[in-house]
N, C-alpha and C positions, 0 to 999 in steps of 0.2 A: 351443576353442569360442568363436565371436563375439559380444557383446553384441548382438544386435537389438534393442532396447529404445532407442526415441529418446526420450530425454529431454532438455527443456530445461531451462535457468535460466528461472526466474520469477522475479519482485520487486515484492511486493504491499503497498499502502499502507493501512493499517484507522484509523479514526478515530471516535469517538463522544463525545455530550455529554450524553447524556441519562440519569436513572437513575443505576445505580453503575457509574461507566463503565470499570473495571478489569475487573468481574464480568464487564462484555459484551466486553470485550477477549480474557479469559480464553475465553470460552464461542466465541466464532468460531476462536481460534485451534485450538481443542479439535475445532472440526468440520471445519476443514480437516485435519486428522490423521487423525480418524474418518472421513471421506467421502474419502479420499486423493487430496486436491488434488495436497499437497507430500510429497515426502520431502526428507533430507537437511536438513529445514528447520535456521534458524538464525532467533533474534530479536533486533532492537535494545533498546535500552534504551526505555521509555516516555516520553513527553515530554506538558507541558501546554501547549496552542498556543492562542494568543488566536484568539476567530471572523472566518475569512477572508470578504469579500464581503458578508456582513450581520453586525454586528459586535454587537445586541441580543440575545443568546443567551448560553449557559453556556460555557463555556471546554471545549475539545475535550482528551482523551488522543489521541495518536498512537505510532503504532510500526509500522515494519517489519518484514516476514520474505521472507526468499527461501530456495529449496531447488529442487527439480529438480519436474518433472511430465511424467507420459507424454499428461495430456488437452490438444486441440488447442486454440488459442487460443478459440476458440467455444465448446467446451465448458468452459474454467479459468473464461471468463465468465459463462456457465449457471450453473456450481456457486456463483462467489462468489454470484451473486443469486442460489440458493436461498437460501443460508446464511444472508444478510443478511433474507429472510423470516423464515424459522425462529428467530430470531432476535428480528424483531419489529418491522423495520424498515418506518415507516411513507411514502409516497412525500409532499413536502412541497417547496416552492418550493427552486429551487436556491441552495445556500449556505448550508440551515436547519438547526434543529438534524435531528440523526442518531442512533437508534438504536445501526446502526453503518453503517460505512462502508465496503467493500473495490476497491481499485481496483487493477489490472491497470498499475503502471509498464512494466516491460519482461516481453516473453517471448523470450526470447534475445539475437538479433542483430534479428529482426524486426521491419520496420517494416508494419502495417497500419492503413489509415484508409477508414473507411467510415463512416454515420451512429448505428452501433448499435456499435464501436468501436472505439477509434485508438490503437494503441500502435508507439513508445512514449506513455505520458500525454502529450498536450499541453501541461500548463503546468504539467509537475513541476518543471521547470528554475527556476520563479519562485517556487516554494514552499519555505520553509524546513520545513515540518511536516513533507516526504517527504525535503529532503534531508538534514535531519542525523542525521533517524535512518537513512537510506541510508547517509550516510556512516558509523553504525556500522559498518557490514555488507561494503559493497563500495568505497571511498573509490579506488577503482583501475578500477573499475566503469566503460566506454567506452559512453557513451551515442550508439546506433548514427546518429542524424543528427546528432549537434550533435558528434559526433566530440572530446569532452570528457570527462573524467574525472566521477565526483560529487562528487570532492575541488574541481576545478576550477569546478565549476557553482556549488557550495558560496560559494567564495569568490570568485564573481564575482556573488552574487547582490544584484540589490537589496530585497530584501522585507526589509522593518524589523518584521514584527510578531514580538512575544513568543513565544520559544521556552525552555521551561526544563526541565532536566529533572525528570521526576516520580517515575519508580523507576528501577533495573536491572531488566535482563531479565526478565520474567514467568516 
């Protein structure tokens, strides 16, 4: 008997600064499990990442998780913005603070760009906050245009802001 069941890889970036920002980490990762985003999931370790873009705000938690999903890249988008609703996430100038944060890195091999949205992420390559905690997870991981590792993105990157880590895995 053949698996018919298409699932991809996802690799999804959550970030928050607002509140107790563990509790909100915890509580998205809990609804992506419960509203079955992912399976198979896996999470990096959590990190405290100085504010990217506007830098007058609270200091952000970040972490990673990838695992498999049968919902199409339209709908993995739909569900994270429920979630980020539900949640409590208020909409606020870009680069502000965040409730929480879920962003759509890669779905597969897939490259899509259109206004409403482009994966892979466009400027996760410059971001230490998605790749070190990506590098927990897939450090082997073939980023489908830049044709690079996220071990190699890692250590090609220039982004100097503050990355430390804050726990293990949640």
């Amino acid at each position: 008997m053949s698996n018919e069941l298409n699932e991809e890889f996802v690799l999804l970036s959550l970030g928050t600064n607002l509140a107790d920002r563990k509790a909100l980490l915890e509580s998205a990762l809990a609804m992506l499990s419960a509203y079955k985003v992912l399976s198979n999931v896996r999470v990096s370790n959590v990190y405290e990442t100085e504010p990217y873009g506007y830098l007058d705000q609270p200091w952000f938690l970040n972490l990673t998780v990838c695992g498999t999903t049968l919902l199409k890249p339209f709908e993995l988008f739909d569900r994270c913005k429920d979630i980020e609703k539900k949640i409590g996430r208020i909409d606020r100038l870009r680069w502000h603070e965040r409730e929480i944060d879920i962003d759509i890195i890669f779905y597969g091999k897939n490259i899509i760009e259109n206004e409403l949205l482009t994966i892979p992420h466009k400027r996760m390559h410059e971001r230490n906050f998605v790749l070190i905690p990506a590098n927990d997870l897939v450090p082997n991981y073939i980023h489908p245009k830049l044709n690079k590792s996220i071990k190699q993105l890692l250590a090609e990157s220039i982004d100097n802001s503050i990355v430390k880590l804050f726990s293990e895995v949640i």
